[in-house]
N, CA, C and O of each residue as an XYZ file, in Angstrom:
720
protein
N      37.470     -8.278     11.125
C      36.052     -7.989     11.262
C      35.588     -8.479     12.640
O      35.685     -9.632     13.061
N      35.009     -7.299     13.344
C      34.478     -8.202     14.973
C      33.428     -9.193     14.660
O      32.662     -9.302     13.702
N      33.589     -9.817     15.632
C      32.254    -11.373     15.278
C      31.196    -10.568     16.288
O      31.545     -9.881     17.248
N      30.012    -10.775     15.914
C      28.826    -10.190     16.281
C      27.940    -11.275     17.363
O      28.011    -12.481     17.127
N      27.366    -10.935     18.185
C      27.344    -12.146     19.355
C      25.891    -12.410     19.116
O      25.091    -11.538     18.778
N      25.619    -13.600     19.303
C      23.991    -14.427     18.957
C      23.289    -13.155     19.691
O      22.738    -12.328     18.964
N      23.288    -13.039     20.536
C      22.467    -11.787     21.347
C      21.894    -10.732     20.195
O      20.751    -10.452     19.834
N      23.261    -10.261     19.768
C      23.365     -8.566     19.439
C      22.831     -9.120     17.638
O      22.140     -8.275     17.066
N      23.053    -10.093     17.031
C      22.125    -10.473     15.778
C      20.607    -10.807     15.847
O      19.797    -10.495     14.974
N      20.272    -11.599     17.196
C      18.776    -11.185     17.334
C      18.312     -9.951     17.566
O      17.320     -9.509     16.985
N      19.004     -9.276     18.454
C      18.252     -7.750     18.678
C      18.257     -6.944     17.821
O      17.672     -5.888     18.061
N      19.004     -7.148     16.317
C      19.026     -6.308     15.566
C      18.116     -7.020     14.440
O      17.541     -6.383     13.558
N      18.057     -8.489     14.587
C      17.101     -8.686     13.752
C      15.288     -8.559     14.324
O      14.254     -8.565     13.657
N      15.481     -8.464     15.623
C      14.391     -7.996     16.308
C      13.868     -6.336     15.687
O      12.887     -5.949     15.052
N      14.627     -5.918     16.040
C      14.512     -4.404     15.049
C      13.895     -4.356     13.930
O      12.873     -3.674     13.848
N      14.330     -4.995     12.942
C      14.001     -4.931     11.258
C      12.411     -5.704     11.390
O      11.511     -5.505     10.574
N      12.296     -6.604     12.578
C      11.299     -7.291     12.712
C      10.066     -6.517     12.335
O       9.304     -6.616     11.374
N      10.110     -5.396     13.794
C       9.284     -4.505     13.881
C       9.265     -3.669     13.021
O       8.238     -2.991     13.072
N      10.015     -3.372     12.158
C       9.825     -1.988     11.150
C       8.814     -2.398      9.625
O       8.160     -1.837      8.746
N       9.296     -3.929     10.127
C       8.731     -4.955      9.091
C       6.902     -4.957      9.440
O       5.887     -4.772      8.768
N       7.155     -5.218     10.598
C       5.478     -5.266     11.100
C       4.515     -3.848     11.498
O       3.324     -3.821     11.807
N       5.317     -2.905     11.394
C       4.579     -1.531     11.028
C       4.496     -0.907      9.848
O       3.870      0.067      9.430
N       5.499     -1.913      9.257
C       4.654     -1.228      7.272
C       3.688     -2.225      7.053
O       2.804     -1.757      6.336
N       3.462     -3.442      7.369
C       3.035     -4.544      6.991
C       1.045     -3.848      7.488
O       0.071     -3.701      6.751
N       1.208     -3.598      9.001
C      -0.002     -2.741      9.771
C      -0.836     -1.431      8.555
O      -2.023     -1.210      8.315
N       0.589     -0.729      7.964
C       0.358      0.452      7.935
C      -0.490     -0.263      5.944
O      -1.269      0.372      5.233
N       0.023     -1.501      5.703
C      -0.575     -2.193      4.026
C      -1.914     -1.665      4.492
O      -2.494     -0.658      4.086
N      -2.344     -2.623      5.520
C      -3.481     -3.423      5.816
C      -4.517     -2.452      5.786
O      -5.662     -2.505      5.338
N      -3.881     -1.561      6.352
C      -4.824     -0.665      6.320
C      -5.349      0.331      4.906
O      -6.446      0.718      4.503
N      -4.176      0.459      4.520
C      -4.488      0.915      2.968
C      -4.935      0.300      2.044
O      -5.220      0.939      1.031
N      -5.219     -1.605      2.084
C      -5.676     -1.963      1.711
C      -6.995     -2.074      2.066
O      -7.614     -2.433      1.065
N      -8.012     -1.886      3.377
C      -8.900     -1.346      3.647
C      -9.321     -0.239      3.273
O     -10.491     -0.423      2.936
N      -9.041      0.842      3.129
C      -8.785      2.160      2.778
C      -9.407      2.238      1.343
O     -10.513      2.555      0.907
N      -7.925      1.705      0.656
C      -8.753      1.552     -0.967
C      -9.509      0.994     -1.222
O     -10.199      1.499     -2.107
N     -10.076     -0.711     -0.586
C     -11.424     -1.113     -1.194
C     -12.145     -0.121     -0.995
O     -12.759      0.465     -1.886
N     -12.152      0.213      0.338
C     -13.391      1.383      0.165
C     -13.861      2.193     -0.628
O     -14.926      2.585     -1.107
N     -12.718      2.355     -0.647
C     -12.974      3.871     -1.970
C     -13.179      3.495     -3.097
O     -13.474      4.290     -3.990
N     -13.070      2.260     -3.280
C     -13.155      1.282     -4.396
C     -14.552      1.235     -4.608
O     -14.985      1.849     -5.584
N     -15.627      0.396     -3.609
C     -16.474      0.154     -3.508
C     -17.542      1.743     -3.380
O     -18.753      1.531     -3.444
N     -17.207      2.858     -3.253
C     -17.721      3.937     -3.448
C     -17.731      4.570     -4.772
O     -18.734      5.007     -5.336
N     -16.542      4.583     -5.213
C     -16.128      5.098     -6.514
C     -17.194      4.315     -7.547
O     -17.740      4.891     -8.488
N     -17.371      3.071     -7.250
C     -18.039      2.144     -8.026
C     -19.425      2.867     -8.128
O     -19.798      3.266     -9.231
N     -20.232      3.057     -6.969
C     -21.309      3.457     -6.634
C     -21.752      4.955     -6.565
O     -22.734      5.497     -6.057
N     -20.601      5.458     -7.306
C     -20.708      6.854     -7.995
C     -20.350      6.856     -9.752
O     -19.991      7.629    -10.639
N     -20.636      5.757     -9.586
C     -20.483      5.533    -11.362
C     -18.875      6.118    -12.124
O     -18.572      6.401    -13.284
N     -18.390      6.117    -11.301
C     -16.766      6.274    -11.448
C     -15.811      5.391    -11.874
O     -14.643      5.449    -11.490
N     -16.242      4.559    -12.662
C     -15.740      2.977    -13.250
C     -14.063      3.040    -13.460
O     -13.213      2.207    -13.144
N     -13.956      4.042    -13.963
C     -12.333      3.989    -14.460
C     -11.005      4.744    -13.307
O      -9.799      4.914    -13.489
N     -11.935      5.064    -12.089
C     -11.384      5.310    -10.545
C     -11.265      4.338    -10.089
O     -10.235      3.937     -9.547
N     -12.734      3.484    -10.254
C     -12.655      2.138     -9.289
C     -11.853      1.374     -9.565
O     -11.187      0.791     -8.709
N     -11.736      1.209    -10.693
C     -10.754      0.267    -11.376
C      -9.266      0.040    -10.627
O      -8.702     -0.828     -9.961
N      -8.884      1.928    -11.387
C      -7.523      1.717    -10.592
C      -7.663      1.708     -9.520
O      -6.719      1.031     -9.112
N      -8.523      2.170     -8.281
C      -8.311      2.069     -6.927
C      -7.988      0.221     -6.758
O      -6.998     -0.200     -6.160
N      -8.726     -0.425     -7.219
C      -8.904     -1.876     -6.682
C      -7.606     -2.269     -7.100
O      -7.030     -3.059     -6.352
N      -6.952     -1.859     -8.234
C      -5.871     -2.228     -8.997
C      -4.691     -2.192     -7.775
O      -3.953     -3.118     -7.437
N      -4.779     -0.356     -7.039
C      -3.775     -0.263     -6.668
C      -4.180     -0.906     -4.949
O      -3.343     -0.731     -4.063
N      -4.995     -1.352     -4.753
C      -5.339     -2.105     -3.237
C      -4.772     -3.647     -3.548
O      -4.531     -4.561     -2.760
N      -4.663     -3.588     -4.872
C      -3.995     -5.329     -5.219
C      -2.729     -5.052     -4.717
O      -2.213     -5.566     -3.724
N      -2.031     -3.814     -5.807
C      -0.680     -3.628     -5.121
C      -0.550     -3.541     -3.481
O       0.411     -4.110     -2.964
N      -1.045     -3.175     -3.048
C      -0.959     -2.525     -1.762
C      -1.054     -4.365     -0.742
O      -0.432     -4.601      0.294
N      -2.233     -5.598     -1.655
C      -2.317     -6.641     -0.713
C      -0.879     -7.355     -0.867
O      -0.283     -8.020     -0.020
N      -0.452     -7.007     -2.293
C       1.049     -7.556     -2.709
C       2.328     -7.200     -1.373
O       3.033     -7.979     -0.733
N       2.271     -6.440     -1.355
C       3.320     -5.674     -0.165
C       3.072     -5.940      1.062
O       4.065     -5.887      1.788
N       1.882     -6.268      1.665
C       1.782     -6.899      3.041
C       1.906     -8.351      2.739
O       2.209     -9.033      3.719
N       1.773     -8.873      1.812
C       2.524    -10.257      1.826
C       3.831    -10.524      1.856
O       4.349    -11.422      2.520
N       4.500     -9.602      0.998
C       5.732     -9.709      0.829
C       6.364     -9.008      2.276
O       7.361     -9.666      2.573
N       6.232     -8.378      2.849
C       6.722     -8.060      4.175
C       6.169     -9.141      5.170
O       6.868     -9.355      6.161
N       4.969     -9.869      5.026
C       5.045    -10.935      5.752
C       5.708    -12.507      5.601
O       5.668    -13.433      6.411
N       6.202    -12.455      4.532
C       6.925    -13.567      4.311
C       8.514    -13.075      4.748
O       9.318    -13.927      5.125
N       8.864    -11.736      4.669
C      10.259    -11.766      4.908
C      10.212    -11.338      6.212
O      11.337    -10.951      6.529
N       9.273    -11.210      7.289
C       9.063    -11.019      9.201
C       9.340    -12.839      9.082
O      10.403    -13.366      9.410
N       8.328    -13.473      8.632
C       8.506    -14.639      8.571
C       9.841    -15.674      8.752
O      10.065    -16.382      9.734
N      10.764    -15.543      7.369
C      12.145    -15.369      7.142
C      13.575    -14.912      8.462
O      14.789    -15.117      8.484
N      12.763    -14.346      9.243
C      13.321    -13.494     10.252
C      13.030    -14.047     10.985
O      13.771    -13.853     11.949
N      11.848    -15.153     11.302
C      11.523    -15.932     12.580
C      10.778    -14.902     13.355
O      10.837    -14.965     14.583
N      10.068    -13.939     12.772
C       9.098    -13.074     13.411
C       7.508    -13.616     13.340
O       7.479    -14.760     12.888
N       6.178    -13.086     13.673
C       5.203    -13.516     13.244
C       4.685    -12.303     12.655
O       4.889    -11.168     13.085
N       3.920    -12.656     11.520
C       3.276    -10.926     11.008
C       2.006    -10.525     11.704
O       1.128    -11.363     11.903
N       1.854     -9.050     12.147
C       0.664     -8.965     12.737
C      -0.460     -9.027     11.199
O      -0.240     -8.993      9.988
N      -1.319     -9.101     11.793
C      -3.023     -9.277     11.324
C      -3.800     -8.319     11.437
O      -4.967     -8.422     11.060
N      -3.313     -7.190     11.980
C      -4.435     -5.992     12.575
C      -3.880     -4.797     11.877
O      -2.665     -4.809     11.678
N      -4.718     -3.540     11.383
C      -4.371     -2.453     10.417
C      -3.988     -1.245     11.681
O      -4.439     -1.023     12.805
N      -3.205     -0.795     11.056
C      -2.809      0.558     12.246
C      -3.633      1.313     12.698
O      -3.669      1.742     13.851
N      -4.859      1.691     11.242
C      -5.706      2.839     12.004
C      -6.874      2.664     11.321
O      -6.942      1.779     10.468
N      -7.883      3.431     11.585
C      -9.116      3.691     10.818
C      -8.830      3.912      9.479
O      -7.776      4.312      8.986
N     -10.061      3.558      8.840
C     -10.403      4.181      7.247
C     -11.476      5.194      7.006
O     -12.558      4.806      7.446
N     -11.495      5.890      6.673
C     -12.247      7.342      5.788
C     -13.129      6.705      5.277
O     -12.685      5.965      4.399
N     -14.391      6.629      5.438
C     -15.250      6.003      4.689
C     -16.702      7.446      3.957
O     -16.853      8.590      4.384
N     -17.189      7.016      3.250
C     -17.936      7.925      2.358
C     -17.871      8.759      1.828
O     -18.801      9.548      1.661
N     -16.545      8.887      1.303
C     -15.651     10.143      1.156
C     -16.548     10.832     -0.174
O     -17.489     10.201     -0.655
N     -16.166     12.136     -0.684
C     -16.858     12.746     -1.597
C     -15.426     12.119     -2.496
O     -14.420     11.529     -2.102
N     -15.919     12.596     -3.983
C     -15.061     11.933     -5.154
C     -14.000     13.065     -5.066
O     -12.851     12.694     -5.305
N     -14.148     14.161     -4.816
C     -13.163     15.129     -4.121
C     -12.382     15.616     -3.309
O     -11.769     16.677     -3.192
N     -12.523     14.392     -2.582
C     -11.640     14.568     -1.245
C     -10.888     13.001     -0.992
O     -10.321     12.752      0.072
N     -10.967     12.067     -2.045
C     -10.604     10.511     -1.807
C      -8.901     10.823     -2.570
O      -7.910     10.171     -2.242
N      -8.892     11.560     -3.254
C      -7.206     11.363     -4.271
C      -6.695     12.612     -3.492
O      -5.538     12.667     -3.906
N      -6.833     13.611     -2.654
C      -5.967     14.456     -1.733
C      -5.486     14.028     -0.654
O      -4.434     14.357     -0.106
N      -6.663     12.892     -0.173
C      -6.579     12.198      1.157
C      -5.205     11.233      1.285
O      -4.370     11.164      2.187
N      -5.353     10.295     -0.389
C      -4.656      9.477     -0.990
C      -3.565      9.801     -0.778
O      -2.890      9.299      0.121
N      -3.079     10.888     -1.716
C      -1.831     11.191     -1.585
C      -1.093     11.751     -0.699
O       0.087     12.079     -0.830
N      -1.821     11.883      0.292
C      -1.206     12.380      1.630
C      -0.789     11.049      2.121
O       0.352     10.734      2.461
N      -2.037     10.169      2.118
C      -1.283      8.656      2.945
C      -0.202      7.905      2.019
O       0.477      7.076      2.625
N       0.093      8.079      0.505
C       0.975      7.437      0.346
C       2.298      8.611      0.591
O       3.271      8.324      1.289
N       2.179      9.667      0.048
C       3.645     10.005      0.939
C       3.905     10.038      2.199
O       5.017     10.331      2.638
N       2.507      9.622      3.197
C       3.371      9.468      4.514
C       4.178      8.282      4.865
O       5.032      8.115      5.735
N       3.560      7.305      3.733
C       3.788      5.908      3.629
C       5.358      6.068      3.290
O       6.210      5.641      4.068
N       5.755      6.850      1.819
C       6.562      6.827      1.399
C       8.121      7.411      2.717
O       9.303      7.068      2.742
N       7.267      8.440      3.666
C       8.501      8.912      4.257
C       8.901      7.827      5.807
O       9.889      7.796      6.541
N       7.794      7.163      5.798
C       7.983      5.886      6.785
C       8.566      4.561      6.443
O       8.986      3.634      7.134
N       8.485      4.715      5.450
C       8.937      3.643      4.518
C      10.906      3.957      4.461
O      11.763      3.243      4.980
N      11.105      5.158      3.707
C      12.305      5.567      3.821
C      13.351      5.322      5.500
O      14.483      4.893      5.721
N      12.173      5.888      6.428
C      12.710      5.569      7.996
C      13.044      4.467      8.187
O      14.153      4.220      8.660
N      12.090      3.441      7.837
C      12.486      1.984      8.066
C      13.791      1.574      7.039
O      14.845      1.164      7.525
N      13.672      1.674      6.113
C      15.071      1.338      5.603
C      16.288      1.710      6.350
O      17.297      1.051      6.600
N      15.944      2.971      6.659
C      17.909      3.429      7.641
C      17.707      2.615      8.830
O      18.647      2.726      9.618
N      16.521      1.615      9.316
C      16.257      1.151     10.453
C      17.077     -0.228     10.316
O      17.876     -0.687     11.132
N      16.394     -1.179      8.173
C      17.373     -1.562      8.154
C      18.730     -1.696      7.779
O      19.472     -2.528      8.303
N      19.081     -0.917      6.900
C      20.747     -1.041      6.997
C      21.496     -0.350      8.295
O      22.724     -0.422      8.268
N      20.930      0.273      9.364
C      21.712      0.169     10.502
C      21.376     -1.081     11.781
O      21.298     -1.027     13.009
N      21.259     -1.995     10.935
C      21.257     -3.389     11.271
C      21.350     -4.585     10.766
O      20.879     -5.693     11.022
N      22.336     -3.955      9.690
C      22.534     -5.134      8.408
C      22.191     -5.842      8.141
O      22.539     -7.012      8.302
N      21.023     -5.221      7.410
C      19.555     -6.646      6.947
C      19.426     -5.669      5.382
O      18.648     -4.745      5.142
N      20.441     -6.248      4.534
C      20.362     -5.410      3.137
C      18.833     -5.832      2.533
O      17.960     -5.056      2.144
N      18.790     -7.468      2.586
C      17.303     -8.191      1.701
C      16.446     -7.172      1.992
O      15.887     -6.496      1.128
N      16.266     -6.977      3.611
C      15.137     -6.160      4.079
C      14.977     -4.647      3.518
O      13.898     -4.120      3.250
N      16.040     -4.150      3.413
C      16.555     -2.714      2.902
C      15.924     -2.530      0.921
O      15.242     -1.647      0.400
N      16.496     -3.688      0.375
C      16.322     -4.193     -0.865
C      14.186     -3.966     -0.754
O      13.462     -3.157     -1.335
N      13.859     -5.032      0.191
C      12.487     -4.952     -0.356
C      11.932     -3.547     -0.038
O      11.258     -3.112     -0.972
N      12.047     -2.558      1.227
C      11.483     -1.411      1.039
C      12.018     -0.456     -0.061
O      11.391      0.541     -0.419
N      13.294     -0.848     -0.606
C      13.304      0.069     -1.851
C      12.221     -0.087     -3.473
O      11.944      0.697     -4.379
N      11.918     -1.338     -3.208
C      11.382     -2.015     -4.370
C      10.059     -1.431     -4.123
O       9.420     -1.041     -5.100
N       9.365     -1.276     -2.469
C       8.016     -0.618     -2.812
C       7.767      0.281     -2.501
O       6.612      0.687     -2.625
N       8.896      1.133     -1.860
C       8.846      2.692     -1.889
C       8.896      3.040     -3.283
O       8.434      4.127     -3.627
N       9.457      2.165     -4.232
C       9.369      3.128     -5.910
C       7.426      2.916     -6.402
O       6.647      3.769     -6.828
N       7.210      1.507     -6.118
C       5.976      1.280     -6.476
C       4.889      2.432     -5.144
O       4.228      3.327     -5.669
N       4.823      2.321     -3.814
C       4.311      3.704     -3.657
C       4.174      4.760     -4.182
O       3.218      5.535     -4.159
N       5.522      4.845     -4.874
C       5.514      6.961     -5.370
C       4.677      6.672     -6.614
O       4.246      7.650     -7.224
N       4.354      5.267     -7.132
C       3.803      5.095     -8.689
C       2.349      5.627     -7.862
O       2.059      6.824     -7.862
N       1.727      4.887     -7.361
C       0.403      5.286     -6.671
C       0.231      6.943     -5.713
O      -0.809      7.479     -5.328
N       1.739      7.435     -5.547
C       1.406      8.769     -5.011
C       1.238      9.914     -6.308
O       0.585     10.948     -6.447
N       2.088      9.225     -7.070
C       1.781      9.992     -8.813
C       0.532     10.184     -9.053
O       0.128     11.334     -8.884
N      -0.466      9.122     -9.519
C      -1.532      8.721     -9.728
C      -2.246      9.264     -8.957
O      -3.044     10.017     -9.515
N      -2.329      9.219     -7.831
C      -3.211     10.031     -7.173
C      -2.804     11.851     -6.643
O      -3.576     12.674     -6.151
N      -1.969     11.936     -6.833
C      -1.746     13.514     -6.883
C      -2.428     13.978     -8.811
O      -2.971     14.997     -9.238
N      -2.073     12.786     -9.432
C      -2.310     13.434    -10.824
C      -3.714     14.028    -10.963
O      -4.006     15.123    -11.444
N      -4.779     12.811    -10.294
C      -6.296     12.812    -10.573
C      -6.544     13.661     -9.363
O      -7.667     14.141     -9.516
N      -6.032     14.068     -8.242
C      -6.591     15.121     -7.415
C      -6.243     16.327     -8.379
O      -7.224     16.996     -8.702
N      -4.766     16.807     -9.004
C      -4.627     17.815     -9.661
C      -5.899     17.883    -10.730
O      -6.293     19.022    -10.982
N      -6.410     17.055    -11.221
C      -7.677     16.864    -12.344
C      -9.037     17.822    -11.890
O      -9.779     18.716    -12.296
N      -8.751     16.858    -10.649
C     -10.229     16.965    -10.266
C     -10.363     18.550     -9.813
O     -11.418     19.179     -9.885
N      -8.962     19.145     -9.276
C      -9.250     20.733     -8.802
C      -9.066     21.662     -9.767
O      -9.428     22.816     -9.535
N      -8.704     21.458    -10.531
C      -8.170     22.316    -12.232
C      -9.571     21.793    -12.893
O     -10.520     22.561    -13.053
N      -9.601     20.734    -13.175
C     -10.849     20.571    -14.517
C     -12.541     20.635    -13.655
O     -13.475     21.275    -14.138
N     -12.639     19.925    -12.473
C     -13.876     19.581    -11.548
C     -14.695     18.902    -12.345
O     -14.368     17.818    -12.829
N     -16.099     19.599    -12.608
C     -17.064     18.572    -13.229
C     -17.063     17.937    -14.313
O     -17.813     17.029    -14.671
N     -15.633     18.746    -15.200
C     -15.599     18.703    -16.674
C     -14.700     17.269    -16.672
O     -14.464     16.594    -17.674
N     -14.309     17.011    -15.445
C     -13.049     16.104    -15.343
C     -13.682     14.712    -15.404
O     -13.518     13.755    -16.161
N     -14.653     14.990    -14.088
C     -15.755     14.151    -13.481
C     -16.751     13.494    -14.482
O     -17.039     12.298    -14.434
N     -17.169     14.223    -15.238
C     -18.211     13.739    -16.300
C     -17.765     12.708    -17.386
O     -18.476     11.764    -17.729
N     -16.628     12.949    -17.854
C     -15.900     12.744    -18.986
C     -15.749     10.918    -18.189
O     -15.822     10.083    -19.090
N     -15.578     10.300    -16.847
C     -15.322      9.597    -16.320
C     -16.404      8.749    -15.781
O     -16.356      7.539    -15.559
N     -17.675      9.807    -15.550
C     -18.676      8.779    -15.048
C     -19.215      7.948    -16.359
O     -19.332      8.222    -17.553
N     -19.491      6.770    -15.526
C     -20.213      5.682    -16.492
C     -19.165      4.750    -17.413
O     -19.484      3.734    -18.032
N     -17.956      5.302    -17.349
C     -16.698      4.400    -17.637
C     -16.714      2.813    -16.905
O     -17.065      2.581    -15.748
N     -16.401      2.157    -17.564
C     -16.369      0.846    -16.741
C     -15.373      0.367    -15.263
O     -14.290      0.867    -14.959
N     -15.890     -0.402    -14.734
C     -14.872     -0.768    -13.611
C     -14.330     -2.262    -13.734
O     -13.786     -2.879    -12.817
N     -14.525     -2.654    -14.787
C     -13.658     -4.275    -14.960
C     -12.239     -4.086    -15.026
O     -11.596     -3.315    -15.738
N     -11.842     -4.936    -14.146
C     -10.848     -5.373    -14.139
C     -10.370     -6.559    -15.172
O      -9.509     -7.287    -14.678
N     -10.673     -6.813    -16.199
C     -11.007     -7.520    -17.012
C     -10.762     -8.908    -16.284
O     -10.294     -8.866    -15.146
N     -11.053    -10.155    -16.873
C     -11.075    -11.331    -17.154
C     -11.791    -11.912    -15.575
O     -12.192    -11.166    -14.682
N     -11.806    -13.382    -15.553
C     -12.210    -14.237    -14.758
C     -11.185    -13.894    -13.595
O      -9.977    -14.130    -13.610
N     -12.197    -13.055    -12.195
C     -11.067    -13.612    -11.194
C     -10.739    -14.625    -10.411
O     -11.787    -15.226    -10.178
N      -9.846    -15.144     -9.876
C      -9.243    -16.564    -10.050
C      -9.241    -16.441     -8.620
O      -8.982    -15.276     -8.319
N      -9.464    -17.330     -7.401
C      -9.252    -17.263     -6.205
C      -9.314    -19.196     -6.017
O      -9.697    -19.943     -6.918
N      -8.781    -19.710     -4.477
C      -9.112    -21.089     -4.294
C     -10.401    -21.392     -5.057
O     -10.524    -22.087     -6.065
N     -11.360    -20.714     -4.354
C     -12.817    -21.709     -5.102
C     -12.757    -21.533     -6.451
O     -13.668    -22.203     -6.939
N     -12.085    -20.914     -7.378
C     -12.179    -20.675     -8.533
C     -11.374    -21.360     -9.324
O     -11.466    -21.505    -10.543
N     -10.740    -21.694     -8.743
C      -9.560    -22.659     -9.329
C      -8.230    -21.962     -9.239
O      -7.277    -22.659     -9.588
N      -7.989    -20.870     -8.890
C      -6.740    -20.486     -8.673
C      -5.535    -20.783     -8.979
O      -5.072    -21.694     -8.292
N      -4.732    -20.277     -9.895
C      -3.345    -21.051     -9.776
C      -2.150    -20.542     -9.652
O      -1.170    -21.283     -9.571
């Protein structure tokens, strides 16, 4: 087996670094993204949208942590800043087409970065984008399902939904709250 030279293991862990810190960019932003739509959905009396939107912006804060602890791991630093703008005031008709466009773009950038890392033998790293490229396609489901709703059924879909609740049930728990 050739021995691999301190050089040529940083530059390749330099690599995974960055692929690490452009999904991590590309969370941040979807986690912006969905509160929004979160906080709209709410204010269209869309309780059982908002819900899952906030649900799946949890997932979405889950995954920029976890890619920042393993940049971390790598002796990288994670960026702090979202890749791009968010869509804001969207109609209730145009937020789950929009959706599912950004998670399969997510999903096919996501896939890129993986061949980014196993052609730099960083399996862990390879391992975690497989774990949330499956949880992406759960949220590209979900939102292709309720755009298919909303263009097949429309108001009949819509009605049946407004005034549904948006709890997330129970006490949420943060530092000041006692958190644990």
């Amino acid at each position: 087996m050739p021995k691999v030279s301190k050089e040529e293991r940083e530059a390749r862990k330099a690599k995974v670094v960055e692929v690490l810190n452009q999904a991590r960019a590309m969370e941040l932003t979807a986690i912006t993204q969905y509160m929004n739509q979160h906080y709209g959905l709410d204010d269209m009396d869309y309780g059982e949208l908002a819900k899952n939107m906030k649900l799946i912006a949890i997932d979405e804060m889950r995954h920029a942590e976890m890619f920042a602890e393993r940049i971390k791991e790598l002796g990288g630093e994670p960026v702090s800043l979202a890749d791009g703008d968010i869509e804001k005031r969207q109609p209730v008709q145009t937020i789950f087409p929009f959706d599912s466009e950004l998670e399969d773009d997510t999903i096919a950038a996501y896939n890129d970065f993986l061949l980014v890392c196993r052609e730099n033998g960083d399996s862990v790293s390879m391992k975690l984008f497989e774990t949330i490229i499956e949880e992406e396609q759960e949220h590209y489901n979900y939102f292709d399902s309720v755009a298919g709703h909303i263009e097949d059924l429309g108001e009949t879909y819509l009605s049946k939904i407004a005034g549904t609740s948006a709890s997330t049930g129970g006490t949420q728990k943060g530092f000041v709250l006692g958190g644990e």
